[in-house]
LOZA-870514 format. One record per residue: x, y, z of N, C-alpha, C in turn; residue in one letter. Coordinates in steps of 0.05 Angstrom, whole numbers, plus 32768, in hexadecimal, padded with zeros to 4 digits. Atoms other than C-alpha are relative to their C-alpha. Example, Ala and Ser with C-alpha at 12.3 -4.5 7.8 and 13.67 -1.06 7.14 Angstrom:
// LOZA-870514
80127FE8800080F67FA6809C801280188000A/7FF07FE87FFF81117FEB808F7FF18016800ES/
END
This chain:
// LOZA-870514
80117FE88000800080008000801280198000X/7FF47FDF8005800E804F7FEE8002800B801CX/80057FED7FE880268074802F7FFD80227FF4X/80027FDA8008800F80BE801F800880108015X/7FF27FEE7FE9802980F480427FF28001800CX/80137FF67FEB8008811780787FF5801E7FEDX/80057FE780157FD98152805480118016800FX/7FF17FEC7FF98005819580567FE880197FFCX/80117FE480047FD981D88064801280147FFBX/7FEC7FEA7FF9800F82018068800A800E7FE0X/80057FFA8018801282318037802080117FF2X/7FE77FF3800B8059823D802D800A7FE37FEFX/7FFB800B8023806A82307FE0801B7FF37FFEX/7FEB8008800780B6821F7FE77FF87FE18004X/8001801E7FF880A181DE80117FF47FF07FF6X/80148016800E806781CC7FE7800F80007FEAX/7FEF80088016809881D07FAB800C7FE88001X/7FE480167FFF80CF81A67FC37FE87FDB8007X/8011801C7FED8093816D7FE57FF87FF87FD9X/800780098019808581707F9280107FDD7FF9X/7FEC800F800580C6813D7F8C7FFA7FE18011X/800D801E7FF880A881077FC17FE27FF37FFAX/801F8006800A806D80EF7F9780087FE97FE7X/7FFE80158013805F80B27F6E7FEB80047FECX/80187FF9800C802E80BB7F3480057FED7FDFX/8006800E801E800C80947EFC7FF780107FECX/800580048018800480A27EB67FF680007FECX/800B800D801B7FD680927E857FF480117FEDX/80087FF3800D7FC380AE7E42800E7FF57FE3X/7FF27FFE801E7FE180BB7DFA801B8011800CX/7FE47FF98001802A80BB7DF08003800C7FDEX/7FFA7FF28016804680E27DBA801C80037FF4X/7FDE7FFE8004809780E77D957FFA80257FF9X/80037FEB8014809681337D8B802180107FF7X/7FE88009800B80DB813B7D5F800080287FF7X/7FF77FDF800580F9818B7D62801C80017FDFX/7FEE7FF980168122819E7D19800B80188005X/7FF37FE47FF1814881DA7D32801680097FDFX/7FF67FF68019816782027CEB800580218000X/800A7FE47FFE817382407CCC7FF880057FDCX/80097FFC80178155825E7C8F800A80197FECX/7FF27FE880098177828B7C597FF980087FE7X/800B7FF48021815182887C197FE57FEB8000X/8020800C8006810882707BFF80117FE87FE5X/7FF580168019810D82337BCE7FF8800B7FE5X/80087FF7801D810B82427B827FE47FE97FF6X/8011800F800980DA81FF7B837FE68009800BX/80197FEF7FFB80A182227BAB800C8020800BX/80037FE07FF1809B82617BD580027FF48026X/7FFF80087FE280AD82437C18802480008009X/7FE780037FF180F382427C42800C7FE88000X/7FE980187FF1812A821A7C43800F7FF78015X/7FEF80067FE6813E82017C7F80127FF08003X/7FE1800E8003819081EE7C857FFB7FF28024X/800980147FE9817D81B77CBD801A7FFD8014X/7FED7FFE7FF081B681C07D0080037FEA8018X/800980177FEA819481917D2C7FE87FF68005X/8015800B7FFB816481627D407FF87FF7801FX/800980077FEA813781567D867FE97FF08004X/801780137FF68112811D7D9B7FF38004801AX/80077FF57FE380E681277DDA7FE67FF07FFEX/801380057FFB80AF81027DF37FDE80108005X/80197FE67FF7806781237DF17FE07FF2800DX/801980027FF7802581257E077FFD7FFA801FX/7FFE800E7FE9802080F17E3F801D7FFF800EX/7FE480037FF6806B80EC7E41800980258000X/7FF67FED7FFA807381317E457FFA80098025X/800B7FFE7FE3804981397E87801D7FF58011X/7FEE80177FF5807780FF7E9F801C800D7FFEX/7FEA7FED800380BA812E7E8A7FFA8010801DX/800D7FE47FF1809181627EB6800D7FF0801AX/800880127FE8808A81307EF080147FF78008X/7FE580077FF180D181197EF5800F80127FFDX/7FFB7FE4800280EA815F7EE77FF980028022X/80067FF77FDE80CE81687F2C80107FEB8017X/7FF780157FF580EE81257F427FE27FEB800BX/8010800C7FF680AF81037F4780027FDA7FF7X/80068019801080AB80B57F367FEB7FFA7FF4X/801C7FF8800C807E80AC7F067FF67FDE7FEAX/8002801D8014806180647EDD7FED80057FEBX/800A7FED801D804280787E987FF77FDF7FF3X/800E8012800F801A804A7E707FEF80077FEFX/80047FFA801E800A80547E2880057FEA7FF0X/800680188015800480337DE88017800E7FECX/7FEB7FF780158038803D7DA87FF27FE37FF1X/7FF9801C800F803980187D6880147FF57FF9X/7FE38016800B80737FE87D4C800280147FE7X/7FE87FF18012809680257D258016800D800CX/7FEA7FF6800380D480457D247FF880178022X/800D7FEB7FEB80AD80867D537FF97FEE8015X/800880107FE9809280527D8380177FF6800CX/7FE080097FF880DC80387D868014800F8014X/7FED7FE57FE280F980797D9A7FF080058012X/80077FF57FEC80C6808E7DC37FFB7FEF8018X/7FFD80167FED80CA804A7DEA802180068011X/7FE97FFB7FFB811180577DEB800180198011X/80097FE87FED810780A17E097FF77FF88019X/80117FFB7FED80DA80997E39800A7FE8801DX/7FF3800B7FE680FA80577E5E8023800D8005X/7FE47FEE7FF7814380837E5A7FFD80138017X/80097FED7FEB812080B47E8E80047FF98018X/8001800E7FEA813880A67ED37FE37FFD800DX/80137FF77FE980F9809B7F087FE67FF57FF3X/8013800B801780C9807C7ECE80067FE18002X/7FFF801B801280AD803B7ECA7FEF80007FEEX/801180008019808E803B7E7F7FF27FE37FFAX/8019800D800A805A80107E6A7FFA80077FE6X/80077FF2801B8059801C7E247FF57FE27FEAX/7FFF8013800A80307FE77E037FF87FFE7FDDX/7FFD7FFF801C80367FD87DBB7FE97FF27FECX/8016800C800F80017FCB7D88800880007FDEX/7FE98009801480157FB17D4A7FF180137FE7X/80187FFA80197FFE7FD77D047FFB801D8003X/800E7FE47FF87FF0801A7D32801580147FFAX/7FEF7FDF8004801380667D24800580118010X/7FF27FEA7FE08038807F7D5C7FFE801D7FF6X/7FFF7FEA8007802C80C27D5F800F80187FFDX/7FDC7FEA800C806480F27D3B7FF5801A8000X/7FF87FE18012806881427D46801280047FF4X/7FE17FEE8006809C815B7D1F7FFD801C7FF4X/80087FDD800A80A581AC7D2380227FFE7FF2X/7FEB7FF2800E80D981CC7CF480098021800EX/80027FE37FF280F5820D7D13800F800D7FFAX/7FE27FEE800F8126824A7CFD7FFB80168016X/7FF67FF07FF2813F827C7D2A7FDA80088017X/801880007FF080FA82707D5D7FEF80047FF6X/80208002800380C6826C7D337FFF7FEC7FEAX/800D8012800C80A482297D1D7FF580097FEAX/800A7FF2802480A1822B7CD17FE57FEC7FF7X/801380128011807A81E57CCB7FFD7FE8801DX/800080177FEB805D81AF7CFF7FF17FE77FEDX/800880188012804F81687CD97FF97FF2801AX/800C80177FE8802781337D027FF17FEB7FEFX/800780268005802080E77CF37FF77FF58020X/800A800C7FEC7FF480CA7D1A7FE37FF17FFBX/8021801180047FAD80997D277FF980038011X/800C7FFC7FEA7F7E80A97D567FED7FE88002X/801980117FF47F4F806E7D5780077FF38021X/7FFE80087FEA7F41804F7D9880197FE58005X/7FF0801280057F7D801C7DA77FF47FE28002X/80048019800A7F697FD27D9C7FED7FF3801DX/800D80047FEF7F347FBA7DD0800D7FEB8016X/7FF580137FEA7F5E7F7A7DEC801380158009X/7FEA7FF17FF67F977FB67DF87FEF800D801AX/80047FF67FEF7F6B7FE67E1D7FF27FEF8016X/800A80077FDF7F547FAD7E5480187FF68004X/7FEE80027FEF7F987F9D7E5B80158016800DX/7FF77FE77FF07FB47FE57E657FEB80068014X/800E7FFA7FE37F7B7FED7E9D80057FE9800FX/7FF980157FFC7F957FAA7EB3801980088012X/7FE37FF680047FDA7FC87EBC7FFD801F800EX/80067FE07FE67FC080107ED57FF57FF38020X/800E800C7FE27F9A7FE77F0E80177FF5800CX/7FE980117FEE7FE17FC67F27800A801F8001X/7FE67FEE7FF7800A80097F217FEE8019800EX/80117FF87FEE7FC8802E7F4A800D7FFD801CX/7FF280047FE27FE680077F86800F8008800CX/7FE87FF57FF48022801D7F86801180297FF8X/80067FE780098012806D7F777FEC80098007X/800B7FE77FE97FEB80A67F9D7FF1800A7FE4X/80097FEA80137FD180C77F5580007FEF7FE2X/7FFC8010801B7FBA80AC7F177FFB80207FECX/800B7FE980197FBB80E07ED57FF47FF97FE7X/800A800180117F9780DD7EA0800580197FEBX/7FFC7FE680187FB381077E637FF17FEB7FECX/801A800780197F7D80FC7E29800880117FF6X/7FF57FED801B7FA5811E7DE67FE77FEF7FEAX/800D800B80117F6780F67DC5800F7FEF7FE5X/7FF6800E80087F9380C77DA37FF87FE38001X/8003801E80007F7480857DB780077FEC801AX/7FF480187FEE7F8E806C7DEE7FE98006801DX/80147FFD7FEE7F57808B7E247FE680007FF1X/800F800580117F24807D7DEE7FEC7FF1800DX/800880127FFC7EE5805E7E027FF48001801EX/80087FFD7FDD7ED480437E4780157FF98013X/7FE97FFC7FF07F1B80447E5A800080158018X/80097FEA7FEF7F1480857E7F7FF47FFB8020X/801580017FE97EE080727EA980027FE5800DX/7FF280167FED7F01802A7EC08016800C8010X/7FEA7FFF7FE97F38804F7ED97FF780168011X/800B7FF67FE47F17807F7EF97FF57FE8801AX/8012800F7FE97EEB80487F1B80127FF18010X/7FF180157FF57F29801D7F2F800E80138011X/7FF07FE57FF37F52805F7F4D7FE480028013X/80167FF37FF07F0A80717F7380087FE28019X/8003800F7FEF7F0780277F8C801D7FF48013X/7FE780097FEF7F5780287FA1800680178015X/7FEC7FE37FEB7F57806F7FC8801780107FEBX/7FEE7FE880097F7A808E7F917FED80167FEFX/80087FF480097F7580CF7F757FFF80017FDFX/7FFE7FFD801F7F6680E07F257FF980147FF7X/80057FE380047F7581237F0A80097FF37FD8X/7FF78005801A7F6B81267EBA7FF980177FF1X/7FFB7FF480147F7D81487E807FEA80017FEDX/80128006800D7F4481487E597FFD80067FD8X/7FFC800180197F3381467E057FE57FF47FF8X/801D800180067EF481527DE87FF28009800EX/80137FEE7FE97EB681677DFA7FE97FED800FX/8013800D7FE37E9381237E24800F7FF98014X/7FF3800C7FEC7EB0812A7E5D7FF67FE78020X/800980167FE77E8080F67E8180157FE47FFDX/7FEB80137FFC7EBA80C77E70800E7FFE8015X/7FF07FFE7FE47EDB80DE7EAA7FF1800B8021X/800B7FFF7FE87EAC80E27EDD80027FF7801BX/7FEE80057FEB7EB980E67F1A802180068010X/7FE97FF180017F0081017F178004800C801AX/80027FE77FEF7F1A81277F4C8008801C7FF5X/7FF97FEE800F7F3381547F24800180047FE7X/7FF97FFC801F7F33816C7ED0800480188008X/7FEE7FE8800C7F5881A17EB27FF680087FE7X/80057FF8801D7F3881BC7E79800980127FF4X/7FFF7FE580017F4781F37E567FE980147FEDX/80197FEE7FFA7F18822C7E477FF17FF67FE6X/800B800280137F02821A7DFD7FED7FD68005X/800C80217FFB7EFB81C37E187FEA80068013X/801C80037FF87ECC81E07E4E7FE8800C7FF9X/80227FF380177E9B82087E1F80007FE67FEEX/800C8016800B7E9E81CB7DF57FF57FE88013X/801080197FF37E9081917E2F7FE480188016X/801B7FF77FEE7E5781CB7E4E7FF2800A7FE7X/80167FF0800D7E3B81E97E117FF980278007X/80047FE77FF97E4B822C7E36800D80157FF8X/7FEB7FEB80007E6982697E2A801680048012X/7FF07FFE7FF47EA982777E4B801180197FF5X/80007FEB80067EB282C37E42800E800B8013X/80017FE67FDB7EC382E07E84800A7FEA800EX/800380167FEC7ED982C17EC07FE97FFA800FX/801980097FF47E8E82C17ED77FFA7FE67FF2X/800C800D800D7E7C829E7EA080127FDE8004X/7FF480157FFB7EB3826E7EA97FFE7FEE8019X/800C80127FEF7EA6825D7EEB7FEC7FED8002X/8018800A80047E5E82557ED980077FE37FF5X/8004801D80147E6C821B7EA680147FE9800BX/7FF880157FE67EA181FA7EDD7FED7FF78010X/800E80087FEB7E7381F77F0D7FE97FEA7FF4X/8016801280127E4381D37EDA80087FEC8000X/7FF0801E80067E7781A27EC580007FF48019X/7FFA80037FEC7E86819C7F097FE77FE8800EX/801A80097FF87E43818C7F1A7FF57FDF7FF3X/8009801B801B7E3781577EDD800D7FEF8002X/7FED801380057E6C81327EE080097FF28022X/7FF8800C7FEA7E7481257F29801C8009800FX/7FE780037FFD7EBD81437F2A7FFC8013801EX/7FF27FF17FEA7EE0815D7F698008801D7FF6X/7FF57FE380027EFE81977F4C800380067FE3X/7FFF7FFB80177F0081BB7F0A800F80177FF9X/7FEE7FEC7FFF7F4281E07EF88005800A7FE0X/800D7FF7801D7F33820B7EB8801E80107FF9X/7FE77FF180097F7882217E977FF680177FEEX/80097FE880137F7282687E6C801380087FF8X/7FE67FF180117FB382787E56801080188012X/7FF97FE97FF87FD082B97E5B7FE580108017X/80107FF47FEB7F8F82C37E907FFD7FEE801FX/7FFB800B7FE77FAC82907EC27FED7FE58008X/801380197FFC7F8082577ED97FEA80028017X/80147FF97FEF7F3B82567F007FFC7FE08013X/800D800F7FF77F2D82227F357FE77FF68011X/80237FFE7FEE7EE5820D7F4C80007FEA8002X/800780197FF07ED681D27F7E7FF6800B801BX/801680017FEF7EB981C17FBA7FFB8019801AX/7FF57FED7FF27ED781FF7FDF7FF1801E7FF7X/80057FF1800A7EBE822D7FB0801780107FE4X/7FF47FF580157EE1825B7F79801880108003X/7FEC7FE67FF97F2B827C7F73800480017FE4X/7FEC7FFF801C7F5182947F33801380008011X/7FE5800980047F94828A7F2B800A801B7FEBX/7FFB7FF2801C7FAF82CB7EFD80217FF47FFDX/7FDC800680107FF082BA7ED08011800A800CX/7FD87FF57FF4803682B77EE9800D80017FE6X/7FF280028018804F82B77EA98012801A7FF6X/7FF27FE67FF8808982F17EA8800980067FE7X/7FEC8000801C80A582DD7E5F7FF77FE97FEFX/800B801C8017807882AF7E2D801280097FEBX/7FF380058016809D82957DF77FF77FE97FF7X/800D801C8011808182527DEA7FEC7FF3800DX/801380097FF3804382367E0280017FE47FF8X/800680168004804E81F87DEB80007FEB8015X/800180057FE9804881C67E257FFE8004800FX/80067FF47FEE803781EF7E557FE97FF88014X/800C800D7FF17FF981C87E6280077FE78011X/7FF580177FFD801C818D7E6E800F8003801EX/7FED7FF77FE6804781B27EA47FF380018017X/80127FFB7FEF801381CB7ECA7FF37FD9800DX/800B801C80007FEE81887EC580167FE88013X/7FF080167FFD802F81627EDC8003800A802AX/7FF37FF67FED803A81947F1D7FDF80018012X/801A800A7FF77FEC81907F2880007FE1800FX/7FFB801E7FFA7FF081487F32800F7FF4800FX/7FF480047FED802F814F7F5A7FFD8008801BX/80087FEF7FE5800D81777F8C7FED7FF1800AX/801280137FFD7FD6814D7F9080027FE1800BX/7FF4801B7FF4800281157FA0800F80068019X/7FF17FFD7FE6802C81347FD07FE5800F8019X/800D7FF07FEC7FE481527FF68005800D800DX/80037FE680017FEC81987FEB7FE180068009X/80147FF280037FAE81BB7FF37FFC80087FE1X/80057FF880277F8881C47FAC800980107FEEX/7FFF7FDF80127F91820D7FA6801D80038002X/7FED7FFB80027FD382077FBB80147FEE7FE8X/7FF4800B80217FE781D17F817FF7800B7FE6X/800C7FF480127FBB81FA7F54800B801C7FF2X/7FF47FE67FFC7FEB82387F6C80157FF17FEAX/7FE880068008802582107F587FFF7FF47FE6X/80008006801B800F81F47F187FFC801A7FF4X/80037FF0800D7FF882387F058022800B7FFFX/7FE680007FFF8041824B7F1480147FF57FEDX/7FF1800E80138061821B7EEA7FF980017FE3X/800D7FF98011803682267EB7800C801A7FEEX/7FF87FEA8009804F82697EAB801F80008001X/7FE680048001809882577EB180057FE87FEAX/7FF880078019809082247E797FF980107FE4X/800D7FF2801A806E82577E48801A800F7FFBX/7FE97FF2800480B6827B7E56801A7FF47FEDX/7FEB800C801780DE82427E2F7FF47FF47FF0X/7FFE8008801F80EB82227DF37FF57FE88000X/80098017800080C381E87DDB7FF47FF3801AX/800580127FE680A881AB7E0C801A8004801AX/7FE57FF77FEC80DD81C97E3F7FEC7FFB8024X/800180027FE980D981B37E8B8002800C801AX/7FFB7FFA7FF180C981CF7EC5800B7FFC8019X/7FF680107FE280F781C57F0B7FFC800B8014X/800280017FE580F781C97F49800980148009X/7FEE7FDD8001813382057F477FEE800A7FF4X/80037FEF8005810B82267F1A7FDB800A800AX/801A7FF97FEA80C482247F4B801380108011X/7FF17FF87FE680EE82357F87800580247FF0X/7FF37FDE8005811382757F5B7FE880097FFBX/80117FF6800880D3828A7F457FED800F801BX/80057FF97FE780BC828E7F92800B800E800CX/7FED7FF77FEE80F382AA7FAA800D80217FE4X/7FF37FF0801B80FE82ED7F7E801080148008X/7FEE7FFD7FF5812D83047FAD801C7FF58008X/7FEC800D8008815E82D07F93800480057FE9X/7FF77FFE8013816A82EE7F57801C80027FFAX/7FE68008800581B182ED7F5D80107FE17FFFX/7FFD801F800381B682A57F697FF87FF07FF0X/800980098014818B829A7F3A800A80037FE2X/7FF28007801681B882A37F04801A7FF18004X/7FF18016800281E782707F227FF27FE77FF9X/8014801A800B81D082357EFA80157FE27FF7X/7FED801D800C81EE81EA7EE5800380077FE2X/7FF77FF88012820281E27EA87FEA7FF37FE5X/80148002801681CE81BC7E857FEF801B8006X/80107FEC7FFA81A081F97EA2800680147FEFX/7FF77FEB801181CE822C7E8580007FF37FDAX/80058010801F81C681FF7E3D7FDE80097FF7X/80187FF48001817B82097E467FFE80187FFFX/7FFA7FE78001817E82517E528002800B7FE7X/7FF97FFA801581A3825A7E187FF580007FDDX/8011800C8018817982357DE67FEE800D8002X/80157FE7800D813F826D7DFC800B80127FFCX/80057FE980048160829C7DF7800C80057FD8X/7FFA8003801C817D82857DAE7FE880017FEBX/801880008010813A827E7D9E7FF180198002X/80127FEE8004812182BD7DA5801A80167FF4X/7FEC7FF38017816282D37D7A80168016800BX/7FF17FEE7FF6818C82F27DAC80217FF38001X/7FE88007800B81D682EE7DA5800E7FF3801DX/7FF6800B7FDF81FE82C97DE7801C80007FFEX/7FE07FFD8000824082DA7DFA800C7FEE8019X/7FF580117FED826F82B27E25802580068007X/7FDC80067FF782B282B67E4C7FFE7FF3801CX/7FFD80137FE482D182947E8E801980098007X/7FEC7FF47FF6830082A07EBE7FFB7FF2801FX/8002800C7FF0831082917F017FF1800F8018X/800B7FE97FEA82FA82D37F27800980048017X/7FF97FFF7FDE832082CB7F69801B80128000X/801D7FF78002831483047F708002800E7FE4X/80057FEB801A82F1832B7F3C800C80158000X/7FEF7FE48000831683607F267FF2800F7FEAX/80147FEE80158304839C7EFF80087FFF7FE8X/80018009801B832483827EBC7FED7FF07FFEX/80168011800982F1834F7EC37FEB800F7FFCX/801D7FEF800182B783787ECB8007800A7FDDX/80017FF3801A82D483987E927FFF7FEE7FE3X/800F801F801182D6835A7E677FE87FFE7FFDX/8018800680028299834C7E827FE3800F7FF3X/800D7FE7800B827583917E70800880037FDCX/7FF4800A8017829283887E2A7FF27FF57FF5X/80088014800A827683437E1E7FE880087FFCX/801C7FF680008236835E7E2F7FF480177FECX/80077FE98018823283997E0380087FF57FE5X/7FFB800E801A8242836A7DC77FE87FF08000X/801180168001820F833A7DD67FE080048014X/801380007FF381CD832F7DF180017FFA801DX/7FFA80117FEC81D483017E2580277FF78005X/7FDD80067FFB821C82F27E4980017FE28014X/7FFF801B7FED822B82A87E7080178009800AX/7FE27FFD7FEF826782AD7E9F80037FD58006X/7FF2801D7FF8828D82677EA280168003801CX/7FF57FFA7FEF82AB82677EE5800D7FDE8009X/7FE780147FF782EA82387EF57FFD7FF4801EX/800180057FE182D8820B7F2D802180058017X/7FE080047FF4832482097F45801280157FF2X/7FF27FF2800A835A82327F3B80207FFC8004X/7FEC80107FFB839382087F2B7FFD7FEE800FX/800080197FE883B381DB7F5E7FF780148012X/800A7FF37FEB839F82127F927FE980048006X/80127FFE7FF3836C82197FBA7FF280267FF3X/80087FE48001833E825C7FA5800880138017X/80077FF57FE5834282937FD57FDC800B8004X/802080057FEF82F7829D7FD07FF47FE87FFBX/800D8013800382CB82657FCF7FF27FFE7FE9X/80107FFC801782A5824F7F927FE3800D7FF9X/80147FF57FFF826382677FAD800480228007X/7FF47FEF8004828582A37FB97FFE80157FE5X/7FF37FEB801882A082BD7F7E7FEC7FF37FE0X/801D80018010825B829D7F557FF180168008X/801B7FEA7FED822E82CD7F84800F80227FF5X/7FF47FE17FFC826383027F747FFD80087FD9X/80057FF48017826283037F247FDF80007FF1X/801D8001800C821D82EE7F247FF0801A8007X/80057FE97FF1820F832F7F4B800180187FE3X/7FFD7FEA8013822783607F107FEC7FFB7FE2X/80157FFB801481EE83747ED97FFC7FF27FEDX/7FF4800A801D821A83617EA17FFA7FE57FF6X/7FF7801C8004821B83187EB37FE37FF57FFCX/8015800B800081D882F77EA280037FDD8010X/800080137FF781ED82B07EB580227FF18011X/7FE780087FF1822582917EE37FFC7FDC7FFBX/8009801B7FFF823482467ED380257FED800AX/7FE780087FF5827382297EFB800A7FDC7FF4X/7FEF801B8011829E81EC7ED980167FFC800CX/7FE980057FEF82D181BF7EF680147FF07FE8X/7FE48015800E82F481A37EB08019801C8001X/7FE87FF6800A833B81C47E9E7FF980157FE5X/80067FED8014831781EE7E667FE980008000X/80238002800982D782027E567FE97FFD7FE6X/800C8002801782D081E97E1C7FDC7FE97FFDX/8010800A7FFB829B81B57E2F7FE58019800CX/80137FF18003827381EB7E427FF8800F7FF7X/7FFF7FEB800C827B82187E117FF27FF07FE7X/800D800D800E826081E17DE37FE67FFB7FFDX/801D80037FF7822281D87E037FEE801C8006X/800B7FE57FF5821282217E0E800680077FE3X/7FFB7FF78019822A82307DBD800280188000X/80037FD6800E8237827F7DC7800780057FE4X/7FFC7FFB801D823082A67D8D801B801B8003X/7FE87FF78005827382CF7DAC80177FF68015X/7FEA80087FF482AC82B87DCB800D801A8015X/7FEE7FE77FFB82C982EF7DF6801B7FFD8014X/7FE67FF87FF7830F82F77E14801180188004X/7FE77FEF7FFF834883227E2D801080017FEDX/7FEB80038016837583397DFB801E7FF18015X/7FEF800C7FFC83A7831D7E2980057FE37FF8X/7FF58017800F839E82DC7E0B80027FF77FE9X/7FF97FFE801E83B982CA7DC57FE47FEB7FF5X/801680018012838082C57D997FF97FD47FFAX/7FFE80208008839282767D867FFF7FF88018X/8000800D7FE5839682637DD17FE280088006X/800E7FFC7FF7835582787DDE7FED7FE68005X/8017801F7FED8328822C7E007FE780107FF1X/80208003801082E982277DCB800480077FE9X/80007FF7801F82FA82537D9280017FFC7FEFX/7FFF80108017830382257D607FDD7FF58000X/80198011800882B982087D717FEB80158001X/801B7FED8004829782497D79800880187FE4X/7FFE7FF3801E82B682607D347FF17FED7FEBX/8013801680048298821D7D227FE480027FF2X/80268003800E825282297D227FF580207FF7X/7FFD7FDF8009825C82737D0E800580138016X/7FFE7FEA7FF5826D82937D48801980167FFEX/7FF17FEE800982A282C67D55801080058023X/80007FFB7FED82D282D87D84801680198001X/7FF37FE1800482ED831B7DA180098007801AX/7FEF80067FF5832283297DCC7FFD80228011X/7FF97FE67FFB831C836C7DFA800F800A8011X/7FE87FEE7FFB834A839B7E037FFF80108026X/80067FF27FE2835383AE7E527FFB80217FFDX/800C7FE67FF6833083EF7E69801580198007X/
END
């Protein structure tokens, strides 16, 4: 049997964040491969009137159901996922994906004949030129769906939260829905779902759906104009369907929740949209974690709305963590908050590439900063958009004289520096790889050919420039 925590009232957000990470949660729905083409474009084709895109890289990423599940161990949650794929190539990788994920046990069962479902977006300097999708939505094969409720009823036992993402793909098709509701009711667990389409007596009973504002004027028939109006047609569903709670997403107008308590909004945290893509999924994943760790509603409702608006800030199906709840709470760590790891500082970089800004980079050891650096540093910055500081865990065989948290807190402190990301190899070229600036910057004190990267960030076109002390 599931030990659940003890419920937490307490309405301080750092603790209900971090309690996100001790939670076990099920799964179920439509899985998806959705496959990123990342390019750039420099002329139209002479064969139509459309762009050519010189192709730089390719990203595979799990979606839909498996994106939630990203979300959910993003938080550190354990999570067991159970979906359907067919016997192709897409079902291959995204089998492959999804059991590579630490904290996942996948359930991905295979139906022979069927069309795993492929996004693939094309993109040039942040904006999606073309999204292609292969896919079959019929319901999956009748002996499959009583053995995936077969298979949800064993991994119920050992999990606090069942999900239901419904991308209407086939796999909650039917009277799937409403067996796993009934088996979650008759084990003590909870079932918060994603919903798709407009009957939502499939899921009756629920403790929770997530609609968003256009799915609940289609499953009420109501207008949803206003937040009056929106309430109104929650409280309907609410009513019809039997659910516990009915949490109405709106976008850029934040999320409304109405249950047995009565009615709050939620207005947008969202400080810097750039991509909405997944964003439901986020929410949905940190909903569900709250729900498992027994938060209070409004307060997992707080914190999904939260996250929600911190994925609309990056690029593509991008993940929300745990650092970046906490920084978001705490906005009196903004200096710390641009000390980051180094995949972090990789992420970073990729929004801010995508919204076409230029990223500069140098490193050093800083102990201590001195005012050629600043001046370097002020430099870098007025060439470029964004600046990363690579900071030398060690300095030599000797010991620093300040400490590494130190002399991070100290260049992350000055205007110039947008991001601080500390490295312990002998060069920084490993990070300078993963972060790709588009300038290299240095002291003219060191000869142009000695400069650690410059060969790989002349590479992919960058450039590098050497300045002259103050």
């Amino acid at each position: 049997m599931t030990h659940l925590p003890p419920e937490n009232p307490s309405p301080d957000f750092a603790a209900a964040v971090r309690a996100l990470a001790h939670t076990n949660i099920l799964v179920v729905g439509d899985v998806m491969l959705d496959r990123y083409t990342y390019g750039t474009v420099h002329r139209i084709s002479v064969e139509a009137p459309v762009p050519i895109l010189t192709i730089e890289r390719e990203v595979a990423q799990p979606g839909g159901a498996g994106n939630v599940v990203r979300n959910l161990t993003a938080l550190g949650a354990a999570v067991a996922l159970i979906s359907v794929v067919g016997d192709d190539w897409a079902g291959s990788d995204l089998t492959g994906l999804v059991g590579g994920q630490p904290g996942v046990e996948p359930w991905l069962l295979v139906q022979g004949g069927r069309t795993t479902t492929l996004k693939t977006r094309l993109i040039a300097s942040g904006q999606q030129l073309l999204r292609a999708d292969r896919e079959q939505t019929d319901p999956i094969h009748p002996k499959l769906a009583e053995r995936l409720i077969r298979i949800a009823g064993d991994a119920m036992a050992a999990t606090s939260v069942t999900v239901l993402s419904d991308y209407g793909k086939g796999v909650l098709a039917g009277l799937v829905p409403a067996a796993l509701v009934a088996d979650a009711k008759r084990m003590g667990r909870k079932v918060i779902v994603d919903p798709r389409g407009a009957d939502f007596a499939r899921y009756a009973g629920a403790d929770v759906v997530m609609p968003n504002r256009p799915e609940l004027s289609a499953a009420t028939g109501m207008p949803v104009r206003d937040e009056a109006s929106i309430v109104a047609a929650a409280m309907a569903l609410r009513a019809e369907h039997g659910f516990g709670a009915v949490v109405v997403t709106r976008g850029n107008d934040g999320m409304t929740l109405v249950d047995a308590e009565g009615t709050q909004h939620f207005p947008a945290e969202a400080a810097d949209v750039h991509d909405t893509s997944g964003a439901g999924d986020t929410a949905l994943a940190v909903l569900a974690a709250g729900v498992a760790a027994r938060l209070p509603l409004r307060v997992a409702v707080r914190l999904a709305n939260l996250a929600a608006g911190l994925s609309v800030g990056k690029v593509g199906n991008a993940v929300v963590r745990e650092a970046d709840m906490l920084a978001a709470l705490s906005p009196r760590a903004s200096i710390l908050r641009k000390i980051v790891s180094r995949h972090e500082a990789a992420e970073q970089a990729e929004r801010w590439r995508h919204r076409g800004w230029r990223i500069g980079f140098t490193d050093g050891n800083f102990d201590p900063l001195e005012p050629a650096d600043i001046h370097v540093l002020e430099q870098a910055r007025g060439l470029t958009d964004r600046v990363v500081v690579g900071l030398r865990k060690q300095v030599g065989a000797a010991q620093p004289e300040q400490s590494e948290a130190a002399r991070a807190a100290t260049v992350a402190s000055l205007a110039c520096v947008d991001l601080v990301c500390v490295f312990d190899e002998d060069t920084p070229e490993p990070l300078i790889g993963a972060l790709r600036p588009d300038v290299l910057v240095k002291p003219t004190g060191v000869p142009a050919d000695q400069v650690p990267g410059a060969d790989m960030v002349r590479g992919w076109g960058g450039s590098v420039k050497l300045i002259k002390p103050a």
